[in-house]
C-alpha positions, -999 to 999 in steps of 0.1 A, spaced: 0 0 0 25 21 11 46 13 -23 14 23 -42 10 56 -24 50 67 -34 41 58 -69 12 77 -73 28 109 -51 56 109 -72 38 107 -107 16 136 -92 45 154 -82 62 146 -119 30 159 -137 27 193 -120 64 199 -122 61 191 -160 31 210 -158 49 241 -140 78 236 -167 59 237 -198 34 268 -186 71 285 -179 86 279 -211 52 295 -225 55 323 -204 92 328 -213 83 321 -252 56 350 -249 72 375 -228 99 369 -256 73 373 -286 60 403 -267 98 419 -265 111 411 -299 101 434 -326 77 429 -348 83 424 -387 97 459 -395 113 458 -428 97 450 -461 99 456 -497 72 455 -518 68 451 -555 41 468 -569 25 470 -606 18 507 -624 -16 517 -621 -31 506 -656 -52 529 -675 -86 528 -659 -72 515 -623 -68 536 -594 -43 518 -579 -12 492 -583 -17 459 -576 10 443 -550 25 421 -568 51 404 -537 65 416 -503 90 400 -482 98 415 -448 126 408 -421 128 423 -388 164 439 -400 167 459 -430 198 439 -440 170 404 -436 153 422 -469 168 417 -498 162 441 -527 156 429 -564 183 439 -588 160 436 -615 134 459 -600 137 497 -592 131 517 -559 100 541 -561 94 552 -529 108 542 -488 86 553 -458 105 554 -427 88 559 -392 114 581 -378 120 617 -396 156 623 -413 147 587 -433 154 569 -401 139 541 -381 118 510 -398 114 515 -435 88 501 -462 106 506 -497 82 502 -524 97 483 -561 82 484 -595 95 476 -631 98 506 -645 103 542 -633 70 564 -624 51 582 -652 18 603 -648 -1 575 -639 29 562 -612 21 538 -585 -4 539 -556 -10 522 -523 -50 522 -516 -40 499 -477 -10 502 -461 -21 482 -439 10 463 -429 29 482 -401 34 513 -412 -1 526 -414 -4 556 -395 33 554 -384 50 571 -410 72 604 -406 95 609 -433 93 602 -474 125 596 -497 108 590 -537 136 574 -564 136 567 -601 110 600 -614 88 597 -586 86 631 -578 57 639 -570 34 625 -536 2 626 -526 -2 611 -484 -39 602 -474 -47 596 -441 -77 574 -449 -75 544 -475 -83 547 -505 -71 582 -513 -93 592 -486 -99 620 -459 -69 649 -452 -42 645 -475 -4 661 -482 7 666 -516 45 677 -525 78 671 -548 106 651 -539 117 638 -504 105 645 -470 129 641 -444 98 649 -418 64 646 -435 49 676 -414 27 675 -385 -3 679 -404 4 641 -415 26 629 -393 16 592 -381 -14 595 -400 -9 580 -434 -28 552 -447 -27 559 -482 -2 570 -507 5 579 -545 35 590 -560 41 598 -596 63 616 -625 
């Protein structure tokens, strides 16, 4: 009896320190989760807005939580980079297409993917020189329009866009 009583204290005692283990290793894997920053870093490849569209369709996006984890396509161009800091500091969204803007250039209806409303500086490449920031999808609401590069965006728009066009 007394044999019987060990065994079953002992597998008790061995399931709520397994128990006490595995909700710690939890813990630790979500305090961890919680600390590490989130996906920062992306590039997207976008097409031109097409005669008749409003906006570019995303064609891929690959992101990294360091900007040297996001590798750039040779093949592609660089149309515009949002950074979150002013100055062109900070996390940074760099936006890709085939060819260089025009009139029609390139648009963003949702950015929806980190840097919504988090945005504070602007730096436009390859003929994009002109920009147009919404703070509402869709071209929506209050908007900023400018030529060339914003090291800050302005407080009228700062942390506020969700929306973006930029063109020739």
């Amino acid at each position: 009896m007394k044999s019987k009583l060990r065994q079953t204290l002992k597998l008790t005692v061995a399931a709520v320190l397994a128990a006490t283990a595995v909700s710690a290793t939890t813990q630790t894997a979500a305090t961890a989760a919680e600390q590490e920053p989130a996906t920062m870093h992306c590039v997207v490849v976008l097409a031109k807005i097409q005669p008749g569209e409003k906006f570019s369709r995303e064609i891929s996006r690959r992101c990294s939580t360091s900007p040297a984890g996001v590798q750039k396509s040779a093949a592609l161009i660089n149309l515009a980079t949002l950074y979150t800091d002013a100055d062109f500091k900070g996390y940074s969204w760099t936006f890709q297409g085939a060819e260089p803007c025009d009139a029609a250039g390139y648009g963003w209806r949702e950015i929806d993917w980190g840097i919504d409303n988090d945005a504070s500086s602007l730096r436009v490449y390859n003929n994009c020189r002109w920009s147009k920031m919404y703070d509402e999808v869709n071209y929506g609401g209050d908007y900023k329009a400018g030529v060339d590069d914003y090291a800050f965006i302005g407080h009228e728009m700062n942390d506020r866009i969700s929306s973006l066009i930029v063109h020739a």
